[in-house]
C-alpha positions in Angstrom: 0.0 0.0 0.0 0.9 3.1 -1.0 0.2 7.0 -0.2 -0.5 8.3 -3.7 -2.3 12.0 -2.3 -2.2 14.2 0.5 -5.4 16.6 0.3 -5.9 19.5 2.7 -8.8 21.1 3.3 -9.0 24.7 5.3 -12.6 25.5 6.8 -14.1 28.5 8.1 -16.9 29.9 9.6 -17.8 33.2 11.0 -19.5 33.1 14.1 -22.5 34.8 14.8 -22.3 35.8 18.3 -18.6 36.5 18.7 -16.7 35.0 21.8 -13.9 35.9 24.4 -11.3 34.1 26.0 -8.6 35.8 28.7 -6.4 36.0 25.7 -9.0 37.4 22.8 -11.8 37.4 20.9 -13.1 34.7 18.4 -14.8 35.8 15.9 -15.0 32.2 13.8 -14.0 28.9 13.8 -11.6 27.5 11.8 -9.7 23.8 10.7 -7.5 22.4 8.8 -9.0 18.8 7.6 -6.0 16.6 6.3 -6.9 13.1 4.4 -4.3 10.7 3.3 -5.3 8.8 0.1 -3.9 5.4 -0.9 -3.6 3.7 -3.8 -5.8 0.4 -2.2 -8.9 2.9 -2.0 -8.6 3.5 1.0 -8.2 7.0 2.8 -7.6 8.3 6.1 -9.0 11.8 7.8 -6.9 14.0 10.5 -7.3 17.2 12.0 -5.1 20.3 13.0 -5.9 22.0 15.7 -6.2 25.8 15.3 -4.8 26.7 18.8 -6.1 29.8 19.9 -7.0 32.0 17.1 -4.7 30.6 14.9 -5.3 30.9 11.2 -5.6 27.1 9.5 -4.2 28.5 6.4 -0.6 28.2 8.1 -1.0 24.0 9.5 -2.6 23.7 5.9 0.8 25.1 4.3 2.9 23.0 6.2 1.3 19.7 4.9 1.5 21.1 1.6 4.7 22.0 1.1 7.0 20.5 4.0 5.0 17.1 4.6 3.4 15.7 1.4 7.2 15.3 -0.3 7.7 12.9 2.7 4.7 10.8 2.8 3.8 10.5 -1.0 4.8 6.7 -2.3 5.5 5.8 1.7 3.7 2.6 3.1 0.7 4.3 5.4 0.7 1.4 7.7 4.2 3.2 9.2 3.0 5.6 10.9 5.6 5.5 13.9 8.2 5.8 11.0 6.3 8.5 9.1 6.0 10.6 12.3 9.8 10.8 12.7 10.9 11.4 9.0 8.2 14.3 9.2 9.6 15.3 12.6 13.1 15.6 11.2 12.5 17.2 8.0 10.7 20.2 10.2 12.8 20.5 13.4 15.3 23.3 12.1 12.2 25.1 11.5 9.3 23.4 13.3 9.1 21.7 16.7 6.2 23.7 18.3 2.8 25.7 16.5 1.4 24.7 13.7 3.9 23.0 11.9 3.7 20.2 14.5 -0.2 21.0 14.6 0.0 19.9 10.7 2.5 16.3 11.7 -0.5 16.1 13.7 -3.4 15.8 11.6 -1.3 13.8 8.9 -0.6 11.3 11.5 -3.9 11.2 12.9 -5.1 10.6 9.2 -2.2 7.3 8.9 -3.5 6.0 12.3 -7.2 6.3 10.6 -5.7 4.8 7.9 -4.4 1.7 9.6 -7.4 0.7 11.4 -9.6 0.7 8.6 -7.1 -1.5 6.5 -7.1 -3.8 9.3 -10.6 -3.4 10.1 -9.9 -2.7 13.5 -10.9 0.8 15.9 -7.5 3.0 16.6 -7.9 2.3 20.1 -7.3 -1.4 20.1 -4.2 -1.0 17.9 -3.1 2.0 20.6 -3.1 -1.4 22.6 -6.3 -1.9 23.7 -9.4 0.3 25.6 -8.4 0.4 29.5 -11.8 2.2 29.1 -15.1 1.8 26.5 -17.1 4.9 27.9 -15.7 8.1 29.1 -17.3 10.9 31.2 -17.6 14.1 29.8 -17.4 17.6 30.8 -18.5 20.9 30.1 -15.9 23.3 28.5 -17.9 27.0 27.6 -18.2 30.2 30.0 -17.3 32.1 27.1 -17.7 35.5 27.6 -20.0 37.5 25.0 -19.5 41.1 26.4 -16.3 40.9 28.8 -16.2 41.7 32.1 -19.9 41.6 34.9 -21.2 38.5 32.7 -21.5 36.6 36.6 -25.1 35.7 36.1 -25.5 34.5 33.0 -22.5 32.3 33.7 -24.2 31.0 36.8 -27.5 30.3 34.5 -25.2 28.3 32.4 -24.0 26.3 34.8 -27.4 25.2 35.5 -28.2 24.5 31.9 -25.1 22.1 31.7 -25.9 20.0 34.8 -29.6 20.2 33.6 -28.4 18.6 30.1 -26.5 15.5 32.4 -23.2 17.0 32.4 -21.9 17.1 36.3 -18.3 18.6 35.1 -17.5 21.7 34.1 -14.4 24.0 33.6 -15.1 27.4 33.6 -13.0 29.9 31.7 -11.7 32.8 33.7 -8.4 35.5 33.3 -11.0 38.0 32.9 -8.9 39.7 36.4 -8.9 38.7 39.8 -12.4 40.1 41.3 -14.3 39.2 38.1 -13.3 35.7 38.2 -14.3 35.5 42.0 -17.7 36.6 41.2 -18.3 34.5 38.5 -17.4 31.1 40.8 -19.3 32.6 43.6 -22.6 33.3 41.0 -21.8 29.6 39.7 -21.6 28.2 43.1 -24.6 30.0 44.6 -26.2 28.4 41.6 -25.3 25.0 42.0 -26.0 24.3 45.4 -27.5 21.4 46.5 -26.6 19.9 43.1 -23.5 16.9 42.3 -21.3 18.9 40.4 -17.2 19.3 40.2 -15.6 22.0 38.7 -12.3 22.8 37.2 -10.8 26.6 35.8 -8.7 27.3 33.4 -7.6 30.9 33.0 -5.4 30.2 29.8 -2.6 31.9 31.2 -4.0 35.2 31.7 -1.9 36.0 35.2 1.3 36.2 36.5 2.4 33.8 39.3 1.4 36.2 42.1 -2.1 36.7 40.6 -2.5 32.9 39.8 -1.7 32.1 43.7 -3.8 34.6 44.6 -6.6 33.7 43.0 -6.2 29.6 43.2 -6.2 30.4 47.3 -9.3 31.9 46.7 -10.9 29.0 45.2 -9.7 26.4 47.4 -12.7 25.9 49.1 -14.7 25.0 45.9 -11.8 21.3 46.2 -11.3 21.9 41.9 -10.9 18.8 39.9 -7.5 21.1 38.1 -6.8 24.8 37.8 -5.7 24.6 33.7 -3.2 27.1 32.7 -2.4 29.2 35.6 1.1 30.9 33.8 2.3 31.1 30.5 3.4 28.0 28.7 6.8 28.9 28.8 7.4 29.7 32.5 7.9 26.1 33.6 9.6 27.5 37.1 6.2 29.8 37.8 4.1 26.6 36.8 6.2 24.7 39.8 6.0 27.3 42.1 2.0 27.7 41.6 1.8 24.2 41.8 4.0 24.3 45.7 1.8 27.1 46.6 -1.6 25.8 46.0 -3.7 22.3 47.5 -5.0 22.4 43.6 -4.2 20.0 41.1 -2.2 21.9 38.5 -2.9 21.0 34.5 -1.5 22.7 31.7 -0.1 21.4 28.0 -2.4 22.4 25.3 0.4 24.7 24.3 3.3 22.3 24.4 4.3 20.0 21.8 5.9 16.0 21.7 7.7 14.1 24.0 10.6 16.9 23.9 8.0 19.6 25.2 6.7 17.4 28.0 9.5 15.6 28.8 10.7 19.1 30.3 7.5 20.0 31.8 7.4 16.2 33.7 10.9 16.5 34.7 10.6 20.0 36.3 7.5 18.4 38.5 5.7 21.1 36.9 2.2 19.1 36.5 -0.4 16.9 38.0 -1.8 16.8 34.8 -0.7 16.6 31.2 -3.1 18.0 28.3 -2.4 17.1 25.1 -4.6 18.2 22.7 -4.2 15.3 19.8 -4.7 17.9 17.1 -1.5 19.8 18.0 1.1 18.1 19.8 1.8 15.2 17.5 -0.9 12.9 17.0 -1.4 9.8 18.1 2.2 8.9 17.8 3.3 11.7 19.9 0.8 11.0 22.1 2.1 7.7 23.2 5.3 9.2 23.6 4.1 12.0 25.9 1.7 9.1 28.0 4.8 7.1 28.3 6.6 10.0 30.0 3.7 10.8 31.9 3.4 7.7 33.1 6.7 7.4 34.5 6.8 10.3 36.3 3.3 10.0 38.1 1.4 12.7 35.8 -2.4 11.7 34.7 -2.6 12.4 30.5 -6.1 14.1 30.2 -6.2 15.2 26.6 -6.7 18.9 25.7 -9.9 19.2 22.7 -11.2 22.1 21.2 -11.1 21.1 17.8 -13.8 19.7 15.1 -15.3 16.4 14.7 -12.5 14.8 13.8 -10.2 15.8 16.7 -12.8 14.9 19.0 -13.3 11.4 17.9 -9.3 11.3 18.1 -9.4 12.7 21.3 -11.9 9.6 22.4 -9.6 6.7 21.0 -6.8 8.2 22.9 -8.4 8.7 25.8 -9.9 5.1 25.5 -5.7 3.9 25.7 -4.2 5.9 28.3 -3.4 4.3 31.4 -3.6 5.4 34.7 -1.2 7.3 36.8 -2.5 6.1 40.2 -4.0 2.9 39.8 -6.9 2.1 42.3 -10.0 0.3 43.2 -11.7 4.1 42.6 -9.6 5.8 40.6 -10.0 9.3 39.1 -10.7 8.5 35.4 -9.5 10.4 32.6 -12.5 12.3 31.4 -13.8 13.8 27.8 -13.8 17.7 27.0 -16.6 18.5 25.6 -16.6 21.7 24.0 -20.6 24.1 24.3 -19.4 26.9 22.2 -20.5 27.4 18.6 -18.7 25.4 16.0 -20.5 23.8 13.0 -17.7 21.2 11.9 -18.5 19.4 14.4 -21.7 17.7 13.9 -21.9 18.6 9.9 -18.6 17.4 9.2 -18.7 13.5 9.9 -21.9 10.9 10.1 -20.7 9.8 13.7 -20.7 13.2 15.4 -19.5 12.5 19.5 -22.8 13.2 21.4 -23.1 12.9 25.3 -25.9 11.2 27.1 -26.5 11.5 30.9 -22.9 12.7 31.0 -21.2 9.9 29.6 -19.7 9.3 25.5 -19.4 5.2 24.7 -16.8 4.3 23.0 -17.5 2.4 19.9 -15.2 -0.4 17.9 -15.6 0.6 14.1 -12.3 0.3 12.0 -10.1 3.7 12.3 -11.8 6.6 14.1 -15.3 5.4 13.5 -16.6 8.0 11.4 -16.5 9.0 7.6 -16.3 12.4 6.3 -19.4 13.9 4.3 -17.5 15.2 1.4 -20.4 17.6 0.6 -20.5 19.1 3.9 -16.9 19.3 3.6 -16.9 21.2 0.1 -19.8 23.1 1.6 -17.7 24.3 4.7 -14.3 24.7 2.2 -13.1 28.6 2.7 
């Protein structure tokens, strides 16, 4: 078997009602869709992750012109070997961003690509599901004017638990007093109701401010507090992770085995994220687990991508042992994105729906979903 074509496809969408994170505005949704074709008929579907704002134009130029010379006339079925020869042909000029974001989605696409030629789900050649349903929770607490949202934050909360989901992560970074009232308004809103929460501030503060405000919120016993510093301050990440009774996650803006291997050896997380769509694939991904795993550091993948990534997302999650092994151990769990985004339920015929708070994980060959090319052409910028 041979790869004959590597086809990219950059989507867009305008949003409607435009939404804020600490670090900006979005004002659409965007993905760049990557399929592998082979010359047994057979084709495989991957995703890159546009990280932030990022425009999918750039992960859909790297496949182009740095990763199709490597892959065309290659056997699919190597993906381990692919993922390297890609890796090296980049690193002078790669290594973190899109360009991995684009290794990503190719290799996604080859492990696709396997599991269909064997007829098998990605998750059992991973090594097999240590899981076959997964608990998901809420991402969303978008902010649609800025600062004072508190109540209609709170309402949401309500709306999520009322729709079966009993997680949520609530985006804050919006400054210190803000975010206090929102998690008071959420709190107030949630009492006498089962429900854990988690915040991510995608590293809106400095260490001070992060302490600061994770000391606040101790009482509320977080699940994680997601991205209290920037990325690259690994020594603030350790010293808000000494100063505060929180779990600390971060790594949806770090990238392979090299980026996490520094963040596990520094003891800078008790949580690795991932995001499957940007920090390598599947192939990277078992890299970054293994590392994980040896330094006591739970993998809970990072999503925030389309259909594609989240059904990725799932098979990994599906193959990732557990840190700290017990009779009731804290799973892994799903992120499962409320914001606006169209490629996600238009894209593919196997959309990932949750019910009661739970997604099943299903044993069709490769990801378990096909791609409707018209939808596709329809969503094409």
């Amino acid at each position: 078997m041979k790869i004959t074509a590597v086809n990219t496809y950059v989507l867009k969408s305008p949003l409607q009602t435009p939404f804020a994170f600490s670090q900006g505005w979005v004002r659409q949704r965007a993905a760049a869709i990557v399929e592998v074709v082979t010359d047994a008929g057979i084709s495989g579907w991957g995703e890159a992750l546009c990280v932030g704002m990022q425009p999918p134009e750039i992960a859909a130029a790297t496949v182009e012109s740095a990763l199709a010379p490597v892959l065309l006339g290659a056997d699919p079925r190597e993906p381990e070997v692919l993922w390297h020869a890609m890796y090296n042909r980049t690193r002078d000029f790669g290594q973190k961003g899109a360009v991995i974001s684009g290794i990503s989605a190719v290799d996604i696409a080859l492990w696709d690509l396997c599991g269909k030629a064997r007829g098998e789900p990605v998750w059992r050649l991973l090594g097999g599901a240590f899981r076959r349903r997964v608990r998901a929770y809420a991402t969303g607490f978008y902010r649609i004017q800025g600062q004072g949202e508190a109540a209609r934050l709170a309402e949401e909360a309500v709306r999520h638990h009322e729709s079966g989901l009993s997680l949520m992560k609530v985006k804050l970074g919006f400054g210190i007093a803000d975010d206090l009232a929102v998690m008071a308004a959420i709190d107030r809103a949630l009492q006498g109701r089962s429900v854990t929460l988690m915040i991510d501030t995608n590293h809106a503060y400095g260490e001070a401010d992060a302490i600061r405000l994770g000391r606040a919120l101790e009482p509320l016993s977080l699940r994680w507090y997601e991205e209290p510093v920037a990325p690259e301050n690994i020594e603030g990440y350790c010293n808000v992770r000494r100063a505060l009774a929180i779990p600390i996650a971060g790594g949806e803006c770090d990238y392979t085995a090299f980026g996490f291997g520094r963040l596990a050896a520094a003891r800078a997380l008790d949580i690795a994220q991932p995001d499957i769509a940007a920090a390598g694939g599947f192939t990277a991904c078992r890299h970054i687990a293994a590392i994980c795993l040896a330094h006591g550091i739970q993998v809970n993948p990072h999503v925030w991508g389309a259909a594609i990534a989240q059904r990725a997302s799932l098979h990994l999650i599906a193959s990732l042992p557990l840190a700290h092994p017990s009779l009731f151990a804290t799973e892994p769990i799903l992120e499962y994105d409320s914001s606006d985004h169209p490629f996600r339920t238009a894209l593919v015929d196997h959309p990932v729906q949750q019910k009661d708070g739970w997604v099943e994980i299903d044993d069709r060959p490769g990801l378990g979903i096909e791609v409707d090319r018209d939808a596709l052409m329809a969503l094409r910028a």
